[in-house]
C-alpha positions as CSV (number, residue, x, y, z in Angstrom):
1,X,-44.1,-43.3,33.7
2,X,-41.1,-44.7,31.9
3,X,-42.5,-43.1,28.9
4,X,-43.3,-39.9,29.8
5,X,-39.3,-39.6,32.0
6,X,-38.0,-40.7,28.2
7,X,-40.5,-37.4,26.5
8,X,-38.9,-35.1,29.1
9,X,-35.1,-35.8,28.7
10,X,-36.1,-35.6,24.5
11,X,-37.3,-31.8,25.0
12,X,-34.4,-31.3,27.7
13,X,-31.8,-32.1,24.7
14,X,-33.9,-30.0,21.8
15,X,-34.1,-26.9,24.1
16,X,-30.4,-26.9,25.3
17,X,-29.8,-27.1,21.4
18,X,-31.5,-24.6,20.1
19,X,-30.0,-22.3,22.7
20,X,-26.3,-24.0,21.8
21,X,-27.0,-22.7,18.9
22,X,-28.4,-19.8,19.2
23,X,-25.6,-18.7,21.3
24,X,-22.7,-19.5,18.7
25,X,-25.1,-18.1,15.7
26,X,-25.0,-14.6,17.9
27,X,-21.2,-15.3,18.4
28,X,-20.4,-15.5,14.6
29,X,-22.3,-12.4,13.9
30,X,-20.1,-10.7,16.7
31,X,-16.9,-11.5,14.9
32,X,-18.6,-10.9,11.4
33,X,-19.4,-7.3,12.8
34,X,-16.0,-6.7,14.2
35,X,-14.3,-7.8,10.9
36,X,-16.1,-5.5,9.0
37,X,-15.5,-2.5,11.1
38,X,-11.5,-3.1,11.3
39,X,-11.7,-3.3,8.0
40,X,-13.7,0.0,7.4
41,X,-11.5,1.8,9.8
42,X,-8.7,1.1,7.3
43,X,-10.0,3.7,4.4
44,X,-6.9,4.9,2.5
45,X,-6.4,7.9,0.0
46,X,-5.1,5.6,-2.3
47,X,-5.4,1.9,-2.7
48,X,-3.3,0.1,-5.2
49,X,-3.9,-3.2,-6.4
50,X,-1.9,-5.5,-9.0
51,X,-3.4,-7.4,-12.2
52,X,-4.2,-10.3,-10.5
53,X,-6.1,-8.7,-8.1
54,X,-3.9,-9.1,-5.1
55,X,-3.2,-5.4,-3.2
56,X,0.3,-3.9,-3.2
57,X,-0.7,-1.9,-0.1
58,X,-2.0,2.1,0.7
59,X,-1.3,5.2,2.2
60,X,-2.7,8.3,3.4
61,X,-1.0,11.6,2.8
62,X,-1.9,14.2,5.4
63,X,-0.6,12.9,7.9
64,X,1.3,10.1,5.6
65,X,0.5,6.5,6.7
66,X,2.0,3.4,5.1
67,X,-0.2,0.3,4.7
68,X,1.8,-2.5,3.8
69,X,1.7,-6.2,4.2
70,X,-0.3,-6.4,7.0
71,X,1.5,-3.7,9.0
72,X,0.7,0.3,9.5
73,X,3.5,3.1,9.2
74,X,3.5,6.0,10.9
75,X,5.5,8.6,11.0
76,X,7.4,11.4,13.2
77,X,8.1,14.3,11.6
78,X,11.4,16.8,11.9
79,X,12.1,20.0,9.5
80,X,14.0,17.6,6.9
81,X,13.1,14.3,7.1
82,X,10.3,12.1,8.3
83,X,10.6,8.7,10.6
84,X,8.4,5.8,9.7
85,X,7.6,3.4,13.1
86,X,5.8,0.3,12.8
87,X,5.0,-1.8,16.2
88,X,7.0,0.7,18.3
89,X,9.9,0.4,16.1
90,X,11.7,2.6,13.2
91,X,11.9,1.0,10.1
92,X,12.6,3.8,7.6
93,X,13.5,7.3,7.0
94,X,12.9,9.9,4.2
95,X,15.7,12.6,4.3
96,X,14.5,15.4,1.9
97,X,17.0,17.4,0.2
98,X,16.2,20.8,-2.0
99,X,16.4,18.7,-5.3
100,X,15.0,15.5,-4.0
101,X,14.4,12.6,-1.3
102,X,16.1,9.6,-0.4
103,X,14.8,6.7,1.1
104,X,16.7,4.9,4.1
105,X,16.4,1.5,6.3
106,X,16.3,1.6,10.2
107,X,20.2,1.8,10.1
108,X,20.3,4.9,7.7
109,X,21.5,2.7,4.9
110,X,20.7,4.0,1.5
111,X,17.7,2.3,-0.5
112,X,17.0,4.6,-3.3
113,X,17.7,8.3,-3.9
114,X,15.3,10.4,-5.8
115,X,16.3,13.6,-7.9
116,X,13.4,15.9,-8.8
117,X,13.8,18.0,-12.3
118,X,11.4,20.4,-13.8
119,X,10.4,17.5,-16.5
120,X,11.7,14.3,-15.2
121,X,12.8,12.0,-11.9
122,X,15.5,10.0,-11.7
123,X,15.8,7.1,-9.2
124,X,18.4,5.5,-8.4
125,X,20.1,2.7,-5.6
126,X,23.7,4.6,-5.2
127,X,24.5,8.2,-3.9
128,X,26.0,8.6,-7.1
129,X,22.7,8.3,-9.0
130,X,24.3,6.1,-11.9
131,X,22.4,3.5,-13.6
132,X,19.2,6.0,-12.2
133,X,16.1,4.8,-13.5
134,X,14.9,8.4,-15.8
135,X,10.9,8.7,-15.4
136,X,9.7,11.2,-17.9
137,X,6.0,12.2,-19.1
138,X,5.0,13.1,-22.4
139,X,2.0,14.0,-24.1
140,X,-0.4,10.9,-23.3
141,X,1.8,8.3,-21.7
142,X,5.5,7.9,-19.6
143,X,8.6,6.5,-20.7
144,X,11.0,4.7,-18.2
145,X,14.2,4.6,-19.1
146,X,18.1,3.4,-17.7
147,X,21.0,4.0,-19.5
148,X,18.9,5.0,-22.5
149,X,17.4,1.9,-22.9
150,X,13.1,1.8,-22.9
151,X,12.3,-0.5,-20.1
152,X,8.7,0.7,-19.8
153,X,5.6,2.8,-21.2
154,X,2.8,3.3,-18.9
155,X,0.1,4.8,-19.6
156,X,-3.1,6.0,-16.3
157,X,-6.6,5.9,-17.9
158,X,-8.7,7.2,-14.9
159,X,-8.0,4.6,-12.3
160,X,-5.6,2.3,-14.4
161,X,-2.4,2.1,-15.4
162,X,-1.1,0.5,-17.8
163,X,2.4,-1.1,-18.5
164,X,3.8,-1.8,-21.7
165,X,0.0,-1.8,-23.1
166,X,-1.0,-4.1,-20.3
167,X,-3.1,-3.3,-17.3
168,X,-0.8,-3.8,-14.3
169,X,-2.5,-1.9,-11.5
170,X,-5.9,-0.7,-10.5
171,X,-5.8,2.4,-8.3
172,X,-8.9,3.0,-5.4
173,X,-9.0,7.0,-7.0
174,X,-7.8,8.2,-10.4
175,X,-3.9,10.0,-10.4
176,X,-2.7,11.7,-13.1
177,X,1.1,12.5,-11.3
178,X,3.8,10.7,-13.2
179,X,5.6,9.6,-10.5
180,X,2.7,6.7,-10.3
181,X,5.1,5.2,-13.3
182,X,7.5,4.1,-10.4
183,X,5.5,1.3,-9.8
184,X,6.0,-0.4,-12.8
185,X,10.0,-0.7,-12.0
186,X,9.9,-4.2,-11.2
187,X,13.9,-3.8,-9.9
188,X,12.1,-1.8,-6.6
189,X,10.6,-3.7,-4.0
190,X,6.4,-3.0,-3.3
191,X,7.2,-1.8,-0.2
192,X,9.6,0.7,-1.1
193,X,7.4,2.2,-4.0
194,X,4.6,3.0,-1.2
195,X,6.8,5.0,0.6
196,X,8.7,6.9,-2.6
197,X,5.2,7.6,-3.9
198,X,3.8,8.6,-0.7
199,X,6.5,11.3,-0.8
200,X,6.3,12.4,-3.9
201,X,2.7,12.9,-4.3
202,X,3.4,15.1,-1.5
203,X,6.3,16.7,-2.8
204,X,5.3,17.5,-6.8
């Protein structure tokens, strides 16, 4: 009697278990599921990652939405300028002007101001636009220059680009607009260069 009371509890334990087990194996694949779909909800026109593999950010351009950091942009629109909210709250603005853009934090401090010629853009951290950073393509690669001085040649071969003959950033789709040379000014923050080349892919 003893014996058979001792075989029972044994199977007791094995089936409550398996179905432990079952239950948090079906739990995992829940949360494995769920991962995967937030993270294919988060498709972006354009991806951009840096050498060592680690991803500046995204956006999309129609509507425009900002990927950065961890946290989504979007963005109210008015005649001249648009309103980026993230979490409920502004954090930037992009005022446009007829020759340019400039970019602005919550309190409509200036970050950078943009000037668009027919062969170059200059960027700049002043309303002045001294010291501008002078992005200017030629026939198979872009010079940046300040103050006359070279600070970088990129060069985009399909969905590369290239800085100073090293590969810097890969792209998620091939670009062949010269404003994508902004990202290799090391002087502007990540985050700011989504949003300036948000716009200007827009703009030129």
């Amino acid at each position: 009697m003893k014996k058979t009371l001792t075989t029972l509890l044994v199977f007791s334990f094995l089936f409550l278990s398996c179905k432990t087990s079952t239950k948090s194996s079906t739990s995992s694949t829940n949360i494995e599921t769920t991962s995967t779909s937030i993270t294919n909800s988060q498709s972006l026109d354009l991806e951009i990652k840096k050498a060592d593999g680690n991803i500046l950010g995204g956006f999309n351009l129609q509507p425009i939405k900002i990927i950065s950091k961890g946290k989504s942009y979007t963005h109210k629109a008015k005649p001249d300028k648009h309103k980026f909210y993230t979490n409920g709250q502004m954090k930037y603005e992009v005022k446009f002007k007829e020759e340019g853009l400039k970019l602005r934090d919550k309190n409509s401090n200036l970050l950078w101001k943009v000037k668009i010629y027919p062969d170059k853009i200059k960027i700049s951290d002043n309303e002045e636009n001294t010291n501008a950073f002078v992005i200017r393509s030629y026939e198979n690669k872009i010079k940046v220059k300040r103050n006359e001085e070279e600070l970088y040649i990129v060069k985009i071969d399909g969905t590369s680009v290239l800085v100073n003959d090293k590969e810097a950033f890969t792209l998620s789709s091939s670009q062949e607009n010269y404003a994508v040379a902004l990202l290799a000014i090391n002087e502007i923050p990540d985050e700011h260069k989504l949003f300036l080349l948000a716009e200007l892919l827009n703009k030129l």
